[in-house]
C-alpha positions in Angstrom: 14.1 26.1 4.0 15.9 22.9 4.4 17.4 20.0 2.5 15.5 17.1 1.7 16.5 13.6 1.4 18.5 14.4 -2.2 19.8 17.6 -0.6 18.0 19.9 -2.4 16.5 22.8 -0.6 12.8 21.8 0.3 10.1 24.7 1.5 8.5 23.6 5.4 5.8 25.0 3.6 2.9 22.6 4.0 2.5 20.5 0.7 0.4 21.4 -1.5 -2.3 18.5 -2.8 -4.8 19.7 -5.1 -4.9 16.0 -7.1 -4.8 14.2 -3.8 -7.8 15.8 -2.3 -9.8 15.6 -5.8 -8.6 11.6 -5.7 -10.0 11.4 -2.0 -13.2 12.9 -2.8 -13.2 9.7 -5.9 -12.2 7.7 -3.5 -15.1 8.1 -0.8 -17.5 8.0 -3.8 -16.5 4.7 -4.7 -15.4 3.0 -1.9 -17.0 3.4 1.9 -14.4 5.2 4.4 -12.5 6.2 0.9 -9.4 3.0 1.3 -9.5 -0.7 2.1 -7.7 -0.5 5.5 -9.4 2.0 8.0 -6.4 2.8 9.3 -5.1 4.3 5.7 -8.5 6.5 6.0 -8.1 10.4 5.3 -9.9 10.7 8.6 -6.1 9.4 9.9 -4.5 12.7 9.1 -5.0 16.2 9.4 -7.5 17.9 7.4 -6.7 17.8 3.7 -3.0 16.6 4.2 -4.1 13.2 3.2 -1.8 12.3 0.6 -2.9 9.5 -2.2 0.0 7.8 -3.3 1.6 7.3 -6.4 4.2 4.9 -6.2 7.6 4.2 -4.0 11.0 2.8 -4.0 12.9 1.5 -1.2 12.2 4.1 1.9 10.3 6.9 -0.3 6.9 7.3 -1.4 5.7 9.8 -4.0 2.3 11.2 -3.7 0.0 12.1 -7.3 0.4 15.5 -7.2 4.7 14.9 -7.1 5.3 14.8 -3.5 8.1 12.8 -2.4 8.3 11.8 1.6 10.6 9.3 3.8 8.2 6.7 4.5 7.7 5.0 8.2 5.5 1.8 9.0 4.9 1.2 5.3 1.9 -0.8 4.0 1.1 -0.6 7.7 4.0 -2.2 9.0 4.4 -4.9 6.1 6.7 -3.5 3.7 9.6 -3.6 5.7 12.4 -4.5 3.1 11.2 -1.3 1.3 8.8 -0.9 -1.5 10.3 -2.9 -4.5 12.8 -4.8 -3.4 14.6 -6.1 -5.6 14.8 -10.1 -4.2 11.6 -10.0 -3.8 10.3 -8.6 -7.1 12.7 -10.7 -8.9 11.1 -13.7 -7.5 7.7 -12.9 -7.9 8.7 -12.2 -11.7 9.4 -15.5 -12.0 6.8 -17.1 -11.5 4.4 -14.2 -13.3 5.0 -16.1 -16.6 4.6 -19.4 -15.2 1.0 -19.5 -14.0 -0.4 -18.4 -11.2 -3.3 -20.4 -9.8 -4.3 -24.1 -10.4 -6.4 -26.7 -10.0 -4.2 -29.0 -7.7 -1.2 -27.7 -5.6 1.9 -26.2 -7.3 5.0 -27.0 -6.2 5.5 -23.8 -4.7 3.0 -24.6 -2.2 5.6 -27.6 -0.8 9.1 -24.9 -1.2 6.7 -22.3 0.4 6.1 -24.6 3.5 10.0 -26.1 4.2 11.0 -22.3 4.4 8.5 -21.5 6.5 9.0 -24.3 8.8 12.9 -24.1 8.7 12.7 -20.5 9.5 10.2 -21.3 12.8 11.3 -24.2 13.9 9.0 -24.3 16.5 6.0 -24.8 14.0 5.4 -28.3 12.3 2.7 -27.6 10.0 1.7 -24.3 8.4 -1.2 -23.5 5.8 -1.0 -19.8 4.1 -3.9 -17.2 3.1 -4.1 -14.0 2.5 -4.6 -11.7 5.1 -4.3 -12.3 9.0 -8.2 -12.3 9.7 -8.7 -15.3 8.3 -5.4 -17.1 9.9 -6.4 -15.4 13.3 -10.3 -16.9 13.0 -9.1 -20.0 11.5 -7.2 -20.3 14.4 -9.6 -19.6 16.9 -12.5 -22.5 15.1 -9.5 -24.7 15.3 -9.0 -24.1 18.9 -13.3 -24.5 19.5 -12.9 -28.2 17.2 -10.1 -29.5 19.2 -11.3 -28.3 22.9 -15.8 -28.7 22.2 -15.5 -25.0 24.0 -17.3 -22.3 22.7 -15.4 -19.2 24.4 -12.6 -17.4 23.2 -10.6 -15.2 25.3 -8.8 -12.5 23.8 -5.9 -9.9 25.2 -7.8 -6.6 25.7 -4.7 -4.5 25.8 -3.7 -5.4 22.0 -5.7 -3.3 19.5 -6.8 -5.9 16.5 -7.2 -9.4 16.0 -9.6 -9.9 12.7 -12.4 -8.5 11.5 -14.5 -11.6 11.9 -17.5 -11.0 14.7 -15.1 -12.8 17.9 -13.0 -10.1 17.5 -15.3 -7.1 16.2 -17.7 -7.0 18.3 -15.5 -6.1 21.4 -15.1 -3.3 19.5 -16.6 0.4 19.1 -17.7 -0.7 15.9 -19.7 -3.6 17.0 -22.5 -2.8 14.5 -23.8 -5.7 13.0 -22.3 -7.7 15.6 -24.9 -10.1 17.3 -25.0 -10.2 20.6 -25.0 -13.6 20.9 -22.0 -14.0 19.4 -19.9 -11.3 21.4 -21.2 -12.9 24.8 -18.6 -15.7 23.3 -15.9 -13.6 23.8 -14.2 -12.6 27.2 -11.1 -10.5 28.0 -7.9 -10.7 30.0 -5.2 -8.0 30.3 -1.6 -7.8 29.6 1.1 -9.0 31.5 -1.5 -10.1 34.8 -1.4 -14.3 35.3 -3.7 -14.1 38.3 -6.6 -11.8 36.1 -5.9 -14.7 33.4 -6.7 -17.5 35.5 -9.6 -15.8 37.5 -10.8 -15.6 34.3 -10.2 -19.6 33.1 -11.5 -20.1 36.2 -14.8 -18.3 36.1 -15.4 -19.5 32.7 -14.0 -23.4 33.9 -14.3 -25.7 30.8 -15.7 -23.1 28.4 -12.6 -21.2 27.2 -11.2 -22.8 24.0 -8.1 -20.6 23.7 -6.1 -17.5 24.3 -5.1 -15.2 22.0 -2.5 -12.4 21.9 0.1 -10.5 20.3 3.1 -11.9 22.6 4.9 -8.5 22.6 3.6 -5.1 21.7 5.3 -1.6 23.0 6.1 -3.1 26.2 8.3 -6.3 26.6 6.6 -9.0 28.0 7.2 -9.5 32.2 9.8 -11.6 33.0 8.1 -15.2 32.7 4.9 -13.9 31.7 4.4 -16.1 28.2 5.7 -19.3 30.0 3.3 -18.7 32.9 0.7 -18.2 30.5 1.8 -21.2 28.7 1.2 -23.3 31.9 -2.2 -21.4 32.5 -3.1 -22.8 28.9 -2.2 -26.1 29.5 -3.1 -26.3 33.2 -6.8 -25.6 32.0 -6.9 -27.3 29.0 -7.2 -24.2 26.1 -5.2 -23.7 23.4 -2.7 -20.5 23.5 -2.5 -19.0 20.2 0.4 -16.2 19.4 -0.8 -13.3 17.3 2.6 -13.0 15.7 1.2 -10.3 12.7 3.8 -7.7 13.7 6.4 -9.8 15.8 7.0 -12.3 13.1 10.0 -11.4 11.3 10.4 -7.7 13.2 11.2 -9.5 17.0 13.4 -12.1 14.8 13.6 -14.5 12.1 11.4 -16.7 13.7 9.2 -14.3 15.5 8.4 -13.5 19.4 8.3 -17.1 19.8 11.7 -17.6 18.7 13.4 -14.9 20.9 11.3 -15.6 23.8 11.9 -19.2 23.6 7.9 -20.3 24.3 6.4 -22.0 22.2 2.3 -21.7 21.2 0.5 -24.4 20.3 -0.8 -22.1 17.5 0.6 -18.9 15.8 -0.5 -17.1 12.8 1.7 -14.6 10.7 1.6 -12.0 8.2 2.4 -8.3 7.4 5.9 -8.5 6.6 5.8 -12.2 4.9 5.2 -10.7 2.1 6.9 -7.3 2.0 3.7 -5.9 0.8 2.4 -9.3 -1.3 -0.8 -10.4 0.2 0.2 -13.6 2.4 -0.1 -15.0 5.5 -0.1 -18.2 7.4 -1.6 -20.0 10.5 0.9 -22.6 11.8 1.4 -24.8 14.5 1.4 -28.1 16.7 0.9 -30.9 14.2 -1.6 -32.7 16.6 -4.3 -29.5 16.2 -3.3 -28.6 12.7 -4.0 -31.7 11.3 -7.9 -31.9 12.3 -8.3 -29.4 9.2 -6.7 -32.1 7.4 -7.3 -35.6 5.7 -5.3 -38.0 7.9 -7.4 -38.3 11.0 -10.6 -40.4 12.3 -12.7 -37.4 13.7 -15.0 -34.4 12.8 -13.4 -32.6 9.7 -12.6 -29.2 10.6 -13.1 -26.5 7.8 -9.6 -24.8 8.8 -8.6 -22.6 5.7 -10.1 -22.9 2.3 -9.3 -19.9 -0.2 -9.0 -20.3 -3.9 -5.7 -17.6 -3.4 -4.7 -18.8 -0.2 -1.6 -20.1 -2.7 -1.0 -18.0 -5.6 2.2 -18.3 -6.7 4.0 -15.3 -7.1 2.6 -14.1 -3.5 4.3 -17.7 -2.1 7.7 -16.5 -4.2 7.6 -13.4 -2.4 7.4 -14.9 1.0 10.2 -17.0 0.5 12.4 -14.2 -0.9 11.2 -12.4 2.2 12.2 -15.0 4.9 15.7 -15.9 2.7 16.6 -12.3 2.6 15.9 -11.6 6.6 18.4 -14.6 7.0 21.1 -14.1 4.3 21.4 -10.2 5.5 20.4 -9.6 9.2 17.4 -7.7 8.2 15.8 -8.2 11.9 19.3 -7.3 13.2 19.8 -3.9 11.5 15.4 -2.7 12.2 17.0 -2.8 15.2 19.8 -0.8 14.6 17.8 1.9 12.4 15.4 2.0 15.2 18.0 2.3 18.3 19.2 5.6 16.3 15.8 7.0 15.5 14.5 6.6 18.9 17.3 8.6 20.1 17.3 11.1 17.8 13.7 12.1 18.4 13.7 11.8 22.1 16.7 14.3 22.0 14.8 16.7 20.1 12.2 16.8 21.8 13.9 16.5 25.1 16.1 20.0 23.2 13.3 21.6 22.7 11.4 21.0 25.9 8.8 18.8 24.8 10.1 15.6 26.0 7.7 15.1 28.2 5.1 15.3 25.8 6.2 13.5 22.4 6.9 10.3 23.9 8.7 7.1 21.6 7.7 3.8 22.4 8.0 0.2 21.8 10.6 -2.3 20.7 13.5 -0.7 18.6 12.0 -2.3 15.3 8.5 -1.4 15.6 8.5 1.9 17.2 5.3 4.1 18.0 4.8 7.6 19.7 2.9 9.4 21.8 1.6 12.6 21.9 0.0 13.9 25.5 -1.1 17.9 26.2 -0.2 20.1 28.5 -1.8 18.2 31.4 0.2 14.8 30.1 -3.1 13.5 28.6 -2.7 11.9 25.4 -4.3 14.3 22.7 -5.4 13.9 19.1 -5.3 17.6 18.8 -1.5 17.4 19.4 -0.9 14.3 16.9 -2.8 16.6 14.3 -0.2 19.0 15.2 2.8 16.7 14.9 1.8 15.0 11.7 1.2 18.5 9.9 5.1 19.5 11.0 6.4 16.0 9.4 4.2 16.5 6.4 5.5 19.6 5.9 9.0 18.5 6.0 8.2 15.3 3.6 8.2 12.6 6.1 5.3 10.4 6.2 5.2 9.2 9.5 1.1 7.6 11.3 4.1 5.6 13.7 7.8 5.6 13.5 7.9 1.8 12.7 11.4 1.4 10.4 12.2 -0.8 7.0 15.3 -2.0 6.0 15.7 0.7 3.2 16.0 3.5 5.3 19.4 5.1 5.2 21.7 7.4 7.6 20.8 10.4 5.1 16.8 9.5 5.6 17.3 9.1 9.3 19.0 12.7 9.8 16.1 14.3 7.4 13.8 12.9 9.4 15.1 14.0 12.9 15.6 17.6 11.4 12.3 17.9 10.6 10.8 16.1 13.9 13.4 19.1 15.5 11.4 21.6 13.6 7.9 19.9 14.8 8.8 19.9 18.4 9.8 23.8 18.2 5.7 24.2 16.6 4.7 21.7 19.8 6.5 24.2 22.0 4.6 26.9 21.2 1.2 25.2 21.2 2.1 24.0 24.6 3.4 27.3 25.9 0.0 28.8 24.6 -1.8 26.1 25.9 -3.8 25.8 22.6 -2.8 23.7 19.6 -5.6 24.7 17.8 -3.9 27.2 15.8 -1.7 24.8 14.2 -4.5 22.2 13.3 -5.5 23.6 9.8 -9.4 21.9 10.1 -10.4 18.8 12.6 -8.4 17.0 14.5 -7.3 13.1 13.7 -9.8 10.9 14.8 -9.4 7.4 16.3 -10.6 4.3 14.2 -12.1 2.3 16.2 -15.3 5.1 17.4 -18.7 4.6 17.2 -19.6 7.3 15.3 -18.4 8.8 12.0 
């Protein structure tokens, strides 16, 4: 036994989910993969330790059948002012009763874009939606109308971009995909200038733009984004940020911001909205404004979606980017994710696995590892790991932080990743995790197969 999060005495029994497995099965029936993210898929966590959720507050999540667990990388990395938070519910209250939807542009729409574009300076125009597919694909046909170029070349070391076909179809799950239409789209890796210009230069005059997340795990190479910058412009493409998870975590104004180079296009989201459903394309005024009215050429059909600006989810954005000012949110993910990082790479470093849970990635968006006895990295082991936190009531696919954690939250969760690593011990020493696995192993989401 150990305390939980309220300091009661909690069992490291694993949970027991009888309403969450009979809401799965519901689930699976109604809806194909059983959730509307494949990444929140039970096929994510070990066998029949999927949890359905309930509801949450601040750093917590309860599950339907009354768990309650410390929550990391909520609403896949977008809540990350906690669930609830009171600014931002507050605001989206507001306008509730006003109306949200109408036939011409609400006022909201204008407040909506000054904060945006005070907050990232180095934006002049910006147009929201609702999810970061359509911003990334918008951004890529605007990149194809302003250039005449067909190609779009994409950074293979970043794991999504949209699930329109450009993107998809370089994917496992290319099915349904034509062919025609993923010979448009060519690769480059991470960090490498020369592979990025052999590759403008192979495809000379056909590569519209490049896209990529400007920061992942790994901090970009010193003068990596200006060289690619000068790569963009030297051969006439447009270099779009995918700034879905470095807006707002890297700093108020996203990679861009802290990196001090400057896209001609970007496109946020996930934590715009602290869980509300917006995001936004923005960018150079001089390529934004083709999907305008207020130019002499080809109109381009940019972004179009009859809840591109609801209201309430426009309140929430603004609430969002006015609280990360007024309180050093960026400042103290950070912070929370300095101490965490150390915690868990002392206990596993205590408990002689620290070669083999490994945490990675910039202090506010933090992700582990988990590698075998021969250093490989092994889905057999994550099972293994996940089941320990589960146990414990932490809730944990990465180790990405929100604002609402606190010191008491923090020191549960260590505690219990302690008591994981002493399970990981034994696997290793055995040289067989199986016995801790409970059923199949987690499974990749991008596969072929089911």
């Amino acid at each position: 036994m150990h305390s939980d999060v309220t300091g009661a005495p909690r069992s490291t029994e694993e949970p027991s989910l009888p309403r969450s497995r009979t809401a799965n099965e519901r689930l699976h029936a109604l809806i194909p993969g059983g959730a509307h993210t494949y990444a929140k898929g039970d096929d994510q966590y070990p066998e029949h330790l999927a949890p359905v959720i309930s509801h949450g507050h601040g750093a917590h999540v309860w599950d339907v059948d009354g768990n309650r667990y410390v929550e990391y990388g909520a609403g896949l990395r977008s809540v990350s002012l906690g669930h609830a938070h009171p600014r931002v519910t507050e605001a989206v209250r507001r306008e509730l009763d006003r109306g949200s939807n109408f036939v011409r542009p609400s006022i909201v729409e204008l407040d909506a874009a000054e904060r945006f574009l005070a907050t990232v300076p180095t934006a002049e125009m910006v147009k929201f939606a609702k999810n970061g597919s359509d911003a990334t694909t918008a951004a890529v046909r605007l990149a194809r109308a302003a250039t005449g170029r067909p190609r779009v070349a994409l950074c293979a070391d970043h794991p999504f971009f949209s699930v329109d076909d450009w993107f998809i179809g370089t994917t496992p799950m290319s099915a349904g995909v034509p062919a025609a239409t993923d010979e448009l789209t060519v690769t480059f890796p991470y960090g490498d200038l020369t592979a990025t210009e052999e590759l403008l230069t192979r495809y000379r005059g056909e590569v519209a733009c490049l896209i990529l997340e400007p920061a992942t795990h790994t901090e970009p190479p010193p003068g990596y984004l200006a060289g690619l910058r000068a790569l963009a412009d030297r051969h006439g493409c447009v270099l779009v940020f995918d700034e879905m998870i470095t807006g707002l975590r890297w700093s108020e104004a996203g990679a861009q911001g802290l990196y001090g180079v400057v896209p001609d296009l970007s496109t946020f989201g996930k934590a715009l909205g602290n869980g509300f459903a917006v995001s936004a394309l923005a960018g150079r005024r001089a390529l934004m404004e083709l999907g305008g009215l207020r130019h002499g050429g080809d109109r381009v059909f940019l972004l179009s979606t009859t809840h591109g600006a609801e209201t309430h989810a426009l309140a929430a954005a603004m609430a969002v980017l006015t609280t990360y000012v007024d309180e050093g949110v960026t400042a103290r993910l950070h912070a929370l994710g300095d101490r965490l990082a150390a915690g868990v790479r002392d206990a596993a470093g205590a408990m002689g696995v620290g070669d083999h849970l490994l945490v990675r990635g910039r202090a506010s968006n933090l992700v582990f590892a988990t590698l075998d006895e021969h250093g490989r990295p092994s889905q057999e082991y994550r099972t293994l790991f996940l089941r320990r936190l589960l146990a414990g009531g932490v809730l944990a696919p990465s180790f990405v932080v929100s604002s609402a954690l606190t010191d008491a939250d923090i020191e549960h969760t260590l505690d219990v990743v302690a008591q994981a690593c002493a399970v990981y011990r034994k696997a290793l020493d055995g040289g067989d995790p199986t016995p801790w696995l409970g059923g199949r192993p987690v499974r990749p989401v991008f596969r072929r197969r089911a």
